[in-house]
C-alpha angles and dihedrals in degrees: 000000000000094000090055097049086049086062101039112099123168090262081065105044092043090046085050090049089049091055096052100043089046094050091049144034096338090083094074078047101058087042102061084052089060108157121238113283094359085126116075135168092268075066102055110075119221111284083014090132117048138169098271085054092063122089115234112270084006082123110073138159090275092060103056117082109236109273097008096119104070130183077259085062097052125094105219094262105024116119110062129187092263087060108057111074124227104305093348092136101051118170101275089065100064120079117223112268103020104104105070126168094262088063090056124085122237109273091000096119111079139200083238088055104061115071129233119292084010096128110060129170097275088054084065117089117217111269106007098113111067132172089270085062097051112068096234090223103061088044128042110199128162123224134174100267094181143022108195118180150193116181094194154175113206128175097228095193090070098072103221135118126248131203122270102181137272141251161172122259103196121228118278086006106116112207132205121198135230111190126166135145133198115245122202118204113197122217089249085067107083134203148311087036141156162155151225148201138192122199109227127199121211086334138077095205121090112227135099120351093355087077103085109148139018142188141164137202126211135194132180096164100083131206120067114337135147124202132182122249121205122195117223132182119304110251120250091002100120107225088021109180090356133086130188114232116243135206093284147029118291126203106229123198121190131204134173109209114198144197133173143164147200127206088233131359131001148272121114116141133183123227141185094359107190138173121200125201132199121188127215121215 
């Protein structure tokens, strides 16, 4: 014992200190005084960093490489409104075809969000625009309002007028009238031979102003035959088959009065009689 205190000095006693404390629990020690950027990434094992080591929003736009999140990185669902920054997603970074309806929200898509000239004619689907969504006063269109029908038949050689149909013509709305029927000669009937109609308005006589509208049909052929027989504007009448609307509703009652004859015999019928109207607003 003697011997060994003889030999210890204080360089002794302090190197013998530094090799304990290095071999042991000083390690942790010079750890936690790591200098700045003494760890890089040959320090880091693979895997070494994963989700749970990353502080929450640690991972911002500066810290992704340009291009680096593909369509392969993202979970179905994933990127919410909350997530995309202010223009982030500009048009070059959508792919054609990838927004579909199913992707926009009801009523997201604004008037303030097409561009001018946006919506042409074949982004229009067939049938999609109808008159409730024009404003009729900017601008005037004419429709058929109303179909009325006789199919007949009518014995033409009587000379008397049969009943079309009726109806309303709505106040300010001016009307214009189609009327025709389809007249069948027999082979008894022989030629020359014809017939004639008269359109009639709200009276089945046919005199004055009642009279709106006129046609005839001619054969010289002989046998069976049917022609049609469009009514045109009485001549010399004013309006003829047309009314201007007032300033309020009007009740409208149509007739067709007809007459025909064969140069010997009988046999002219009238068929499918029929008055259109479309209505101008």
């Amino acid at each position: 014992m003697k011997q060994i205190r003889e030999r210890l000095t204080y360089a002794n006693v302090l190197s013998s200190i530094v090799v304990v404390l290095v071999l042991g629990g000083a390690t942790a020690f010079a750890a936690a005084q790591l200098g700045k950027n003494t760890v890089g990434t040959k320090q880091l094992k693979k895997n070494a960093v994963t989700a749970a080591k990353i502080k929450k929003a640690a991972v911002n736009g500066a810290k992704l490489a340009d291009g680096s999140v593909t369509g392969a990185k993202l979970a179905d669902g994933a990127v919410s409104e909350g997530k995309l920054g202010t223009d982030a997603v500009t048009e070059a970074k959508i792919k054609n075809g990838a927004v579909t309806g199913g992707k926009l929200a009801d009523n997201s898509v604004s008037s303030g969000k097409l561009q001018n000239g946006a919506v042409t004619g074949e982004k229009i689907a067939q049938g999609s625009i109808t008159g409730e969504d024009i404003a009729p006063g900017s601008t005037p269109f004419g429709e058929v309002v109303a179909q009325l029908r006789n199919a007949g038949p009518v014995n033409m050689m009587t000379g008397s007028a049969t009943l079309i149909g009726t109806d309303v013509q709505p106040a300010n709305e001016d009307d214009i009238f189609f009327a025709g029927l389809d007249v069948t000669f027999q082979a008894s009937c022989t030629t020359p031979r014809s017939a004639i109609a008269y359109l009639l308005l709200d009276n089945p006589i046919p005199a004055g102003e009642n009279i709106i509208g006129i046609g005839q049909a001619n054969d010289s052929i002989g046998g069976t035959l049917t022609k049609r027989l469009d009514i045109g504007p009485f001549p010399g009448l004013g309006a003829g088959m047309q009314k201007m609307g007032a300033g309020y509703p009007q009740n409208r009652t149509f007739y067709i009065y007809t007459g025909a004859s064969c140069n010997s015999g009988t046999g002219i019928a009238g068929t499918n009689l029929g008055v259109d109207i479309v209505g101008v607003e």
